[in-house]
KEFIFI-156542 format. One record per residue (C-alpha): residue number from 1; residue in one letter; z, y, x. Coordinates in steps of 0.05 Angstrom, whole numbers, plus 32768, in hexadecimal, padded with zeros to 4 digits. Each point is the difference from the previous one (the first is absolute). Layout:
N
+-----+----+------+------+------+
|   i | aa |    z |    y |    x |
+-----+----+------+------+------+
| NUM |  A |    Z |    Y |    X |
...
+-----+----+------+------+------+
This chain:
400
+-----+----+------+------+------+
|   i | aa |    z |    y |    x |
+-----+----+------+------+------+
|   1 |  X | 854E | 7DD9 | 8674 |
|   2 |  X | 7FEF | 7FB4 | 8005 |
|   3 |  X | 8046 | 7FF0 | 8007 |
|   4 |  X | 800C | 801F | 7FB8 |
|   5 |  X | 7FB9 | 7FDC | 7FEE |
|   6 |  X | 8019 | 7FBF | 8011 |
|   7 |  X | 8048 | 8009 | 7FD6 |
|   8 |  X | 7FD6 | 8016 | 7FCC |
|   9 |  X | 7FE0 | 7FBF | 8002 |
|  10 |  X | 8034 | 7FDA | 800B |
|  11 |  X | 8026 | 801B | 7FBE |
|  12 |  X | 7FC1 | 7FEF | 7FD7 |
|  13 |  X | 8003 | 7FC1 | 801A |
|  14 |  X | 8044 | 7FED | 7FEE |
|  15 |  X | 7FF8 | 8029 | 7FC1 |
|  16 |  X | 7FCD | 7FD0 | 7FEB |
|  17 |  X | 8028 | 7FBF | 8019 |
|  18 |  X | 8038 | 8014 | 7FDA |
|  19 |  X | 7FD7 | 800D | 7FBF |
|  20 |  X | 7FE9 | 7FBC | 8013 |
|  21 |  X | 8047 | 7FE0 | 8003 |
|  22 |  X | 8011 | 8028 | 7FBC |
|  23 |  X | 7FC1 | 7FE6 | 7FE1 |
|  24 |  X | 8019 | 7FB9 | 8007 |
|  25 |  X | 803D | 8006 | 7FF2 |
|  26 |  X | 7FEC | 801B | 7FBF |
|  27 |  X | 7FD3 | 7FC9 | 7FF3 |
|  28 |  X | 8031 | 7FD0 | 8012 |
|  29 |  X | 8031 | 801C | 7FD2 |
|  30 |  X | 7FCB | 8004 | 7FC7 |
|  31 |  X | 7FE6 | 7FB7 | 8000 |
|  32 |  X | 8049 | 7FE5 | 800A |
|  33 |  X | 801F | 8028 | 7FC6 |
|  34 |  X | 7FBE | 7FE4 | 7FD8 |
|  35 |  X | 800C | 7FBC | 800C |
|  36 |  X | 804B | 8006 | 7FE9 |
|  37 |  X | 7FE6 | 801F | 7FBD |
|  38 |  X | 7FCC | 7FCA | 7FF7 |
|  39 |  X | 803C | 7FC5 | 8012 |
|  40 |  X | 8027 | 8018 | 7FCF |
|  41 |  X | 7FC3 | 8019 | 7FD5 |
|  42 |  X | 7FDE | 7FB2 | 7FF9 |
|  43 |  X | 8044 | 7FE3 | 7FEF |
|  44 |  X | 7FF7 | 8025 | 7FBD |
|  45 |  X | 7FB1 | 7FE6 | 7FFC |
|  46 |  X | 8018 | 7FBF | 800D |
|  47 |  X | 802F | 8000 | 7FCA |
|  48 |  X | 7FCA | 8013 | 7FDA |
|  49 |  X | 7FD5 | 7FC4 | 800B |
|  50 |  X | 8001 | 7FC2 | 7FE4 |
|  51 |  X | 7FF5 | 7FBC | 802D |
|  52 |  X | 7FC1 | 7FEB | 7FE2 |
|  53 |  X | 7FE5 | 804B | 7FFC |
|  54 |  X | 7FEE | 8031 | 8031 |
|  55 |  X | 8003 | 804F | 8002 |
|  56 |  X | 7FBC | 802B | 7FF0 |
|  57 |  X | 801D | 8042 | 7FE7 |
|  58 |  X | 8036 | 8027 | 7FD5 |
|  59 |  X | 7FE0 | 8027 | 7FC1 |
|  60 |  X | 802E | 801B | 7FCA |
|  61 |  X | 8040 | 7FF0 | 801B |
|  62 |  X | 7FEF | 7FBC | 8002 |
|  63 |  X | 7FEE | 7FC8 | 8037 |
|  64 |  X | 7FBD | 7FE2 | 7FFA |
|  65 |  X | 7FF4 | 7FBF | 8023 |
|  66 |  X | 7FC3 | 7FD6 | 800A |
|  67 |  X | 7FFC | 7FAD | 801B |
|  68 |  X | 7FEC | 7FF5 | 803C |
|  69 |  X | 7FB4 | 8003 | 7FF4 |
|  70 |  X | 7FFB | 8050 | 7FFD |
|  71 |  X | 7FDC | 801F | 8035 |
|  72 |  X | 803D | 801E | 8016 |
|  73 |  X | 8032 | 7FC9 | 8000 |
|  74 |  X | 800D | 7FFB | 804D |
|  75 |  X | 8011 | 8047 | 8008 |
|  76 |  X | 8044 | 7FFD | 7FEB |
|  77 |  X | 8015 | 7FC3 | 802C |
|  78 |  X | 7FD4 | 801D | 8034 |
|  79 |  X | 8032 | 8047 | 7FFF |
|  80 |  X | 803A | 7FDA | 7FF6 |
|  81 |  X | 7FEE | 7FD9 | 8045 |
|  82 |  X | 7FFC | 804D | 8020 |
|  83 |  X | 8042 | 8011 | 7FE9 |
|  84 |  X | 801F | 7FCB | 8018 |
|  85 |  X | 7FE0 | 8005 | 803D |
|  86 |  X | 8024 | 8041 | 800D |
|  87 |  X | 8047 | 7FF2 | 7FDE |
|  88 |  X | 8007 | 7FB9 | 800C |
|  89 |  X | 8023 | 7FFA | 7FC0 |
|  90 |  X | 7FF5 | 7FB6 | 7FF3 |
|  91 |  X | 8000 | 800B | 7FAE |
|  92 |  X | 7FC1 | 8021 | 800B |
|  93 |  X | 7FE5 | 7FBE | 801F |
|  94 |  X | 8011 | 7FD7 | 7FD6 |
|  95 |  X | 7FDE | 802B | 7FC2 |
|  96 |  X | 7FC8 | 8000 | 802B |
|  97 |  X | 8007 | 7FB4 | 8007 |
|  98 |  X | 8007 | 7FEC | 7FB3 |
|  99 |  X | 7FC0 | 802D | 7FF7 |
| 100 |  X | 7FDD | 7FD9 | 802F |
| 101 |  X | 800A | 7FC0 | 7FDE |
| 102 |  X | 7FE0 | 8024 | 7FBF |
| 103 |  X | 7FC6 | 8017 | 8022 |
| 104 |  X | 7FEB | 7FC1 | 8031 |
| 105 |  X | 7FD6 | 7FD8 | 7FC9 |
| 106 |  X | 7FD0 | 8040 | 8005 |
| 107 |  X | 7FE8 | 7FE7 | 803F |
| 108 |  X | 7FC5 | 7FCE | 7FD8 |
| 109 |  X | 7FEB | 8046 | 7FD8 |
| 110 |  X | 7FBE | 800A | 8000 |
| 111 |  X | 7FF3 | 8028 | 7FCE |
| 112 |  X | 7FFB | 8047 | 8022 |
| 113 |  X | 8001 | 8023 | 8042 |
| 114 |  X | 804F | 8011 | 8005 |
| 115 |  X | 8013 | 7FCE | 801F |
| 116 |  X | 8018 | 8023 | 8042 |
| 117 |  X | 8028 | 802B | 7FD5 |
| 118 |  X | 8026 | 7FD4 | 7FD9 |
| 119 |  X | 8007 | 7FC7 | 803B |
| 120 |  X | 7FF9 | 802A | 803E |
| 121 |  X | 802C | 8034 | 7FF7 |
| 122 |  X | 803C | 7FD7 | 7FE2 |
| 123 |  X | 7FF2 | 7FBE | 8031 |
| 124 |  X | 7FE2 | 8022 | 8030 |
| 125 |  X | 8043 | 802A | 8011 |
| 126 |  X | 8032 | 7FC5 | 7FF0 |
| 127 |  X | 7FD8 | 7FD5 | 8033 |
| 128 |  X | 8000 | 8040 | 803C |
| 129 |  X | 804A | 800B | 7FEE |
| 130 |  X | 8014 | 7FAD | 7FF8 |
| 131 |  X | 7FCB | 7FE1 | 801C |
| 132 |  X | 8002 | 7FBF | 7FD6 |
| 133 |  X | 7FC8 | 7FCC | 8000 |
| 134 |  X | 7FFB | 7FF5 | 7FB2 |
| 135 |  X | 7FEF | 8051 | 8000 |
| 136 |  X | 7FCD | 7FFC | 802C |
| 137 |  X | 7FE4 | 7FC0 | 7FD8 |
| 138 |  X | 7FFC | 802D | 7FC0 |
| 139 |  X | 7FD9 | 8039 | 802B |
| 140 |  X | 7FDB | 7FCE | 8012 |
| 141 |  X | 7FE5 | 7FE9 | 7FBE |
| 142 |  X | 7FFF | 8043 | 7FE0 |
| 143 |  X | 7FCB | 8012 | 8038 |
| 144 |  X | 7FDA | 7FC4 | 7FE6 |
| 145 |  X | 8009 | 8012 | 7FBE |
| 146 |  X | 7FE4 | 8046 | 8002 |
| 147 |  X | 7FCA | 7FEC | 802E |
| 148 |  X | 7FE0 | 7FD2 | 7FC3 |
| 149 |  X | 7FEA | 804A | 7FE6 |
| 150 |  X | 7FD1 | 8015 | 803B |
| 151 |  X | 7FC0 | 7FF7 | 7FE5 |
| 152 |  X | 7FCE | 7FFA | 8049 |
| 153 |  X | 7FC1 | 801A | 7FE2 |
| 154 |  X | 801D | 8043 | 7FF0 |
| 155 |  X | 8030 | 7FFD | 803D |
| 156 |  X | 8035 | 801F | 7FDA |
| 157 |  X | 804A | 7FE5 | 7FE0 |
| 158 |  X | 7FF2 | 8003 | 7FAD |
| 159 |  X | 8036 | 8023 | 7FE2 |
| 160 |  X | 8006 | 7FF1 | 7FC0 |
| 161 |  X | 7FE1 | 7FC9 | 7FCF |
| 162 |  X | 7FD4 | 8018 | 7FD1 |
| 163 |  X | 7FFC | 7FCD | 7FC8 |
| 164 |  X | 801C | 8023 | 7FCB |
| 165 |  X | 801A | 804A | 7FF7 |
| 166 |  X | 7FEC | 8048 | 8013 |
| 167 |  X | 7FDE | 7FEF | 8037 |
| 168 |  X | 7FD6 | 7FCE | 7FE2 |
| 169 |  X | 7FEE | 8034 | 7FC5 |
| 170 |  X | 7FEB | 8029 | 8032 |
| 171 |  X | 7FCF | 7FD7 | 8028 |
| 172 |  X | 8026 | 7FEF | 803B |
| 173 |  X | 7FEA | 7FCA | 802F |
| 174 |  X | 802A | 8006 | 8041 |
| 175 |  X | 8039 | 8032 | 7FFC |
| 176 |  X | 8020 | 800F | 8042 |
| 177 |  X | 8032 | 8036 | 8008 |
| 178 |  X | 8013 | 8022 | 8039 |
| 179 |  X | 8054 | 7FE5 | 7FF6 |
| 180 |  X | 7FD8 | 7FC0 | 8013 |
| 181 |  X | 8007 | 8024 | 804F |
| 182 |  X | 8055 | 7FE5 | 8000 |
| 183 |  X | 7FFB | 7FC0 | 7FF5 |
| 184 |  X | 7FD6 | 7FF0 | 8032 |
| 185 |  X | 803B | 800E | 802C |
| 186 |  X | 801A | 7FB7 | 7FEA |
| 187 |  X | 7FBA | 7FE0 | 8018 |
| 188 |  X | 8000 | 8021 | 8045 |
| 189 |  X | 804C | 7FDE | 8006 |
| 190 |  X | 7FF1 | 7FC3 | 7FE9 |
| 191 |  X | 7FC2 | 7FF9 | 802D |
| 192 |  X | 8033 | 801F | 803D |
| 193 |  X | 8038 | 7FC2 | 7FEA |
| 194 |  X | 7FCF | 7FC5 | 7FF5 |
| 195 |  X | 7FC1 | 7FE3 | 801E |
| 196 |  X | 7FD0 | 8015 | 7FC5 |
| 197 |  X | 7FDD | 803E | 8015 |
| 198 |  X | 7FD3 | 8006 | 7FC5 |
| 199 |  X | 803F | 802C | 7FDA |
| 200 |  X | 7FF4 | 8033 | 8035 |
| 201 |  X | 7FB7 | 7FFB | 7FFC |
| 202 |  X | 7FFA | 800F | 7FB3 |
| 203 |  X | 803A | 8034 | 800B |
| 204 |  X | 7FC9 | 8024 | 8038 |
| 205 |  X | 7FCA | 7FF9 | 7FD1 |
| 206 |  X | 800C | 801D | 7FCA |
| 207 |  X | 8025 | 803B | 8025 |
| 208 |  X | 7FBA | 800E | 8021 |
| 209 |  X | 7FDC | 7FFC | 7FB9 |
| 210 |  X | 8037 | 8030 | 7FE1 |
| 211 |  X | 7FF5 | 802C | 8038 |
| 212 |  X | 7FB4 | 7FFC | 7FF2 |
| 213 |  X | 7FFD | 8006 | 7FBA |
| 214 |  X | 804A | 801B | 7FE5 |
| 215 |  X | 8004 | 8042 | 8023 |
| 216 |  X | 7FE4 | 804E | 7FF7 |
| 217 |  X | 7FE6 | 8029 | 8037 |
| 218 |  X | 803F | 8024 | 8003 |
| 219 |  X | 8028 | 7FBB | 800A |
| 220 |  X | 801B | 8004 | 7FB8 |
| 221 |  X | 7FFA | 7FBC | 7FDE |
| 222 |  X | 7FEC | 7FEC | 7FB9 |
| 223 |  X | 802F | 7FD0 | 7FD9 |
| 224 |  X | 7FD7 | 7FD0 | 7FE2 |
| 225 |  X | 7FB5 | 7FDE | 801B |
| 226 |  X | 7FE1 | 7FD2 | 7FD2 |
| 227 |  X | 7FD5 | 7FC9 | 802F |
| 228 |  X | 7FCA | 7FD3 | 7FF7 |
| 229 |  X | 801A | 7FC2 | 8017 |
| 230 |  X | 7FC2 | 7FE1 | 8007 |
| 231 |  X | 7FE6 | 8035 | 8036 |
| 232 |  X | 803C | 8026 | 8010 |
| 233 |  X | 7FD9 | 803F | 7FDD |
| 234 |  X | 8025 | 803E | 7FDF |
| 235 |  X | 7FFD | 8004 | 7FBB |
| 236 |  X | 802D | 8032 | 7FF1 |
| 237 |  X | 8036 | 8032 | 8023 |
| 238 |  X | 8038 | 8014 | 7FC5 |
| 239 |  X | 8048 | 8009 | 7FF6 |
| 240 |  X | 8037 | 7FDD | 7FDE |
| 241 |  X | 803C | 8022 | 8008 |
| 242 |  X | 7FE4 | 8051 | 8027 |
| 243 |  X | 7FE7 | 8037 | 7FD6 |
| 244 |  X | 7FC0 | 7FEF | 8000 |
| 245 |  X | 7FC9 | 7FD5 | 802C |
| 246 |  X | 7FF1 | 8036 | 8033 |
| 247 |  X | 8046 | 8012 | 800C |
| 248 |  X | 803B | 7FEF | 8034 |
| 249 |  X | 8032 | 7FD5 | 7FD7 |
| 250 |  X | 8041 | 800D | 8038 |
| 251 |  X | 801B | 7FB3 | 8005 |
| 252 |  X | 7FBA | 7FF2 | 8008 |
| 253 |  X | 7FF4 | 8029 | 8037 |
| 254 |  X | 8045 | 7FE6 | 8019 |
| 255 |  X | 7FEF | 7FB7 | 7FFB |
| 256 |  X | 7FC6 | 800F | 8028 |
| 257 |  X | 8028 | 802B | 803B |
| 258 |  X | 8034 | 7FCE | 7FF8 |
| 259 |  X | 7FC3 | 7FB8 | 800A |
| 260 |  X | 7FCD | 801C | 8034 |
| 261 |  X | 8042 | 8015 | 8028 |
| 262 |  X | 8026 | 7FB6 | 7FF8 |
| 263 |  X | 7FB6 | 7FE0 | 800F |
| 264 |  X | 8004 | 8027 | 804D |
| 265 |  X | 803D | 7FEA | 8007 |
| 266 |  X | 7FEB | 7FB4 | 7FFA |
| 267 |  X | 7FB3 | 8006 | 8023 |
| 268 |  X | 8003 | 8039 | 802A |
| 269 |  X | 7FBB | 8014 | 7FE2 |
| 270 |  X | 7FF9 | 8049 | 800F |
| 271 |  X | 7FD0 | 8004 | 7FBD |
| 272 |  X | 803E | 7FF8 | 7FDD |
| 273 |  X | 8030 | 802B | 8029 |
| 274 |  X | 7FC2 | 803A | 7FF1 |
| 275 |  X | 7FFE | 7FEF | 7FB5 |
| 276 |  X | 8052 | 800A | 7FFD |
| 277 |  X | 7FFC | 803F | 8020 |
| 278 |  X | 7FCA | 8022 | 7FD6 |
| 279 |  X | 8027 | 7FE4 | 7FC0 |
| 280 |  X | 8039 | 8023 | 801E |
| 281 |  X | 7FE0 | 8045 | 800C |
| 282 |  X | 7FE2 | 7FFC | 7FBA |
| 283 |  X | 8049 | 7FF7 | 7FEE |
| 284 |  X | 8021 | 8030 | 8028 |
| 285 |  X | 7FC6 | 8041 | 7FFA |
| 286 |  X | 7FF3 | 7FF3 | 7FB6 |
| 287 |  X | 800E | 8047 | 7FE7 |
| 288 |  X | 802A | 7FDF | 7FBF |
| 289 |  X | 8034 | 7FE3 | 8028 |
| 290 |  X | 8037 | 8021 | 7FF7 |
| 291 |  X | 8032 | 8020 | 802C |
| 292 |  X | 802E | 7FC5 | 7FFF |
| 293 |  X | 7FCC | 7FCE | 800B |
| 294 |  X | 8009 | 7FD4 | 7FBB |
| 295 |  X | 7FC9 | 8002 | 7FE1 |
| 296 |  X | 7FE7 | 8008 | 7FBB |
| 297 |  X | 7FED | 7FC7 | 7FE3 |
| 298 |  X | 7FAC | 800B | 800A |
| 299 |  X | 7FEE | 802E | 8039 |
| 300 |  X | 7FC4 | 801C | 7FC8 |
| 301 |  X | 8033 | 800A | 7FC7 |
| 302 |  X | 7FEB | 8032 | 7FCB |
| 303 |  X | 8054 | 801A | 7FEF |
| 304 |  X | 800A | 8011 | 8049 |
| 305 |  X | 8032 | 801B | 8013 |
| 306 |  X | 8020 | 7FE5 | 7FC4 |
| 307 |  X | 7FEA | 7FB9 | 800A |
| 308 |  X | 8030 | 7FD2 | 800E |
| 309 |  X | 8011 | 7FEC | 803F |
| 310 |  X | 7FFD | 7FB1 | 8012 |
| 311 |  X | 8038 | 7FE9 | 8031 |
| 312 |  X | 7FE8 | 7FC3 | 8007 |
| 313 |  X | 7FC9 | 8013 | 801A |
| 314 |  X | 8025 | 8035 | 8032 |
| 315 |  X | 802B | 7FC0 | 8018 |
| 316 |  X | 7FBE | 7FDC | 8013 |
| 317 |  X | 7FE2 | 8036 | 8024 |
| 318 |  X | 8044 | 8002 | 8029 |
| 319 |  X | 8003 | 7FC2 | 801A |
| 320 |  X | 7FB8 | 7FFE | 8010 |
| 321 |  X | 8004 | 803B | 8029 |
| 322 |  X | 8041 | 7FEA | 8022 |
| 323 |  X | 7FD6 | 7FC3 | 800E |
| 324 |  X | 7FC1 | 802C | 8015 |
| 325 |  X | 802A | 8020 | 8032 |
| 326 |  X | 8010 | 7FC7 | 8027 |
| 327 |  X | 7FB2 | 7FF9 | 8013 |
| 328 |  X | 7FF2 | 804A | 800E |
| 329 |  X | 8016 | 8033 | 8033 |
| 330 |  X | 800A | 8049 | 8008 |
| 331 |  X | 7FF6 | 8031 | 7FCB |
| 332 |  X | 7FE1 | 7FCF | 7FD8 |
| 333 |  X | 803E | 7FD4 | 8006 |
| 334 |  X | 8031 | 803A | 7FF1 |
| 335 |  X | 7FD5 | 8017 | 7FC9 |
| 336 |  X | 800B | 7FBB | 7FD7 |
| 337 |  X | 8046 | 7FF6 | 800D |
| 338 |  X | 8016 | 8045 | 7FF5 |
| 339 |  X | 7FD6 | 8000 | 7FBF |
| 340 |  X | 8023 | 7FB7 | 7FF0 |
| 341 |  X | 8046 | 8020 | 8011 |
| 342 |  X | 7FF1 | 8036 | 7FCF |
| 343 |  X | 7FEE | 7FCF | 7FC6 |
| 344 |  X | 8047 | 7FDD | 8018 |
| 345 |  X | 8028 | 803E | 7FF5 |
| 346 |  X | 7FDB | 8010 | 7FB8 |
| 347 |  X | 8014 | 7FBC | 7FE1 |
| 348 |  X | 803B | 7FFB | 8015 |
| 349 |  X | 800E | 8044 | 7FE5 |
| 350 |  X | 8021 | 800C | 7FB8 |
| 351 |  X | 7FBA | 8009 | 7FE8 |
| 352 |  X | 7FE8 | 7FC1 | 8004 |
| 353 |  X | 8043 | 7FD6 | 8018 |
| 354 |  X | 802D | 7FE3 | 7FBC |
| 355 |  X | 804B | 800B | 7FFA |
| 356 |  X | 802B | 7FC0 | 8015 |
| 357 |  X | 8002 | 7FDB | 7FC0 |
| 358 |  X | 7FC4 | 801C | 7FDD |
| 359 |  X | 7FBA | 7FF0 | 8000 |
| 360 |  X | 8010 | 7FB4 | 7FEA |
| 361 |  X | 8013 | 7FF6 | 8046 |
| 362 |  X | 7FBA | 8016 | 8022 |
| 363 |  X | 7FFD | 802D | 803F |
| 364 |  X | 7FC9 | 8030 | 7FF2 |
| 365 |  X | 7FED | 8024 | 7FB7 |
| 366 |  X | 7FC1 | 8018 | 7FF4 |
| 367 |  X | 7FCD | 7FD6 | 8010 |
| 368 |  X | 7FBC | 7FF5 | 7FD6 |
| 369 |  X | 7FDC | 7FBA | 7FE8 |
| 370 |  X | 7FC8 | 800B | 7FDD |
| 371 |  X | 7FF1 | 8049 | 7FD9 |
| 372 |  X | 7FB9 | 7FEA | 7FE4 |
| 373 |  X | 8031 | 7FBD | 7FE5 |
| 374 |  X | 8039 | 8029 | 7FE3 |
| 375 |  X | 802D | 7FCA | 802E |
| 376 |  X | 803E | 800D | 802A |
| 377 |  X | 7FFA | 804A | 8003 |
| 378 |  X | 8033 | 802A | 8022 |
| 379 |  X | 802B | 7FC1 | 800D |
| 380 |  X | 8029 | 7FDB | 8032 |
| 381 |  X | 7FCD | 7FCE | 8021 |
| 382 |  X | 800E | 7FC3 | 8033 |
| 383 |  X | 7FC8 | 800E | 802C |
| 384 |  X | 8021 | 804B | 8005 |
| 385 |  X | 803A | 7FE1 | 8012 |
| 386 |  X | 7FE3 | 7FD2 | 802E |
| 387 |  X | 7FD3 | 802B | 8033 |
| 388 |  X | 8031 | 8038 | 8002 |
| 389 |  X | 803C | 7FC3 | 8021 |
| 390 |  X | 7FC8 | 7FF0 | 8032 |
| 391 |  X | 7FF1 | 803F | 8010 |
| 392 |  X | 8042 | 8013 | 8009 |
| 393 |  X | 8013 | 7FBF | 802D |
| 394 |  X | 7FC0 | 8010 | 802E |
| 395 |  X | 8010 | 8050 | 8013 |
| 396 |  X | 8041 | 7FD7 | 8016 |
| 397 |  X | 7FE5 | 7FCC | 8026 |
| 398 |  X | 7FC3 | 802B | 8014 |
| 399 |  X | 8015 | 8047 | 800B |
| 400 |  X | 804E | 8005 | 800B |
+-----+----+------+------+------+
């Protein structure tokens, strides 16, 4: 009897390592057959792009560009930098390149938070993949551009300028949004590769007054706080871009999985490693997620389950949990890198993936800007684009 008890086991056991084995094998198969499609995918977006311009989404059959100003302008670099990273295919580079000399007289902007974004994500990866001096230079400066915006007496990064506009119509003193939590990313490295430490002390401050001020009981964030600068006082809690001020705008809640889990990375500060995982579990239990794991566009929103969904968002939460993973154990570990495989498999699915040629040369369909705007809705975006490569590149590195 305990000889046939231990075969039993024995056949689970190898059951389960071969399910293993299958597992990443599939995996394997799935990220390399995505990174052919999105070599052969870009060649069309870069076709599509002229020199001076850069990509921000495809709308009525027709490419729409912005310069190199736009929020989003380092996102498409930034994914071309990925691809080539997996292909080697030096065309890619050297599109990636050109871009790069488009986007380096950003570096002295100081007009608005997104910094990191724009110069992080595009320099940042040409400088880990090339490792050239004059990229870390630009880093450099864009870190000491976007620290000109921390305002000490509210111990916070200000968002956006107020001077003139909606915001100002509306009484706003001190906007800071919770997208503010990525760019920090670029102050923690540029405190880590220089001898000024005071980019990773702003980048630790105002992650400990988000935390304090930014977040719900049930680890949900809002979008926008409006700050007294003078006292560091809130003024008002709102949205720009969710359903409304007391609910879960997704990409929100992903920037914020996506920050407090990049901020343990760099400090090691279990606050922040706690504050990633309760995002997460918001994320992951929310009863509006659907079975595929994209989400709709706002956790709260009123057409559910005929809201749309918002890929971009789905890509963030992806590779923040891939990420989350990596600082976790057990169940808990399994339970964010299975959930991250699922989102993996959904977008690059039919559903959600575009046709080789289509799309204006963009990866992912489907993904949602701003509703309350009427802006890029249901379209191709670069940040999409973006965090669905990395996400893809670190289940290889990580998890295969």
């Amino acid at each position: 009897m305990k000889i046939i008890k231990f075969l039993l086991i024995a056949i689970v056991l190898n059951s389960c390592g071969a399910s293993k084995d299958n597992d990443k094998q599939e995996m394997k198969a799935l990220i390399d057959e995505n990174f052919a499609f999105a070599e052969k995918q870009y060649q069309y977006l870069i076709k599509n792009t002229p020199k001076d311009s850069l990509p921000k989404t495809f709308k009525d059959n027709k490419n729409i560009n912005s310069d190199a100003y736009w929020w989003c302008s380092g996102f498409y670099p930034g994914t071309l930098l990925y691809i080539y990273e997996y292909t080697k295919n030096p065309t890619l580079l050297a599109a990636a390149n050109q871009k790069l000399t488009v986007l380096e007289p950003v570096k002295y902007f100081t007009e608005n938070h997104d910094l990191g974004f724009m110069m992080y994500c595009s320099f940042g990866n040409a400088y880990r993949l090339e490792n050239k001096k004059e990229y870390k230079d630009v880093i450099l400066q864009s870190a000491k551009s976007l620290a000109t915006r921390y305002r000490p007496d509210a111990k916070v990064i200000q968002s956006w300028e107020i001077s003139e506009g909606a915001l100002r119509q509306k009484g706003f003193v001190g906007p800071v949004i919770i997208d503010n939590m990525m760019n920090l990313e670029m102050l923690e490295w540029a405190s880590q590769n220089s001898t000024d430490k005071s980019f990773a002390d702003i980048a630790r401050t105002h992650s400990n007054t988000t935390i304090k001020n930014h977040f719900r009981p049930d680890y949900s964030s809002y979008h926008v706080l409006d700050y007294d600068l003078t006292n560091g006082e809130v003024r008002k809690k709102v949205t720009a871009q969710g359903f409304s001020d007391e609910s879960a705008w997704s990409r929100g809640q992903g920037w914020a999985l996506y920050g407090y889990t990049m901020m343990y990375r760099f400090t090691k500060d279990p606050a922040y490693l706690k504050q990633a995982k309760g995002i997460a579990e918001f994320i992951l239990n929310h009863p509006n997620l659907p079975a595929d794991k994209i989400p709709y566009w706002d956790f709260d929103a009123p057409e559910i389950p005929n809201a749309l969904r918002d890929v971009s968002a789905g890509s963030v939460f992806a590779s923040s949990l891939l990420e989350l993973g990596q600082y976790t154990t057990g169940k808990e570990k399994e339970k964010y890198v299975s959930a991250a495989k699922t989102m993996l498999v959904a977008l690059s699915s039919d559903k959600y993936r575009a046709k080789l040629g289509t799309n204006g040369g963009y990866l992912l369909m489907h993904s949602v800007g701003s509703i309350p705007h009427n802006n890029e809705i249901d379209v191709p975006l670069t940040y999409a684009d973006y965090y669905f490569a990395e996400a893809l590149l670190r289940y290889k590195q990580w998890y295969l």
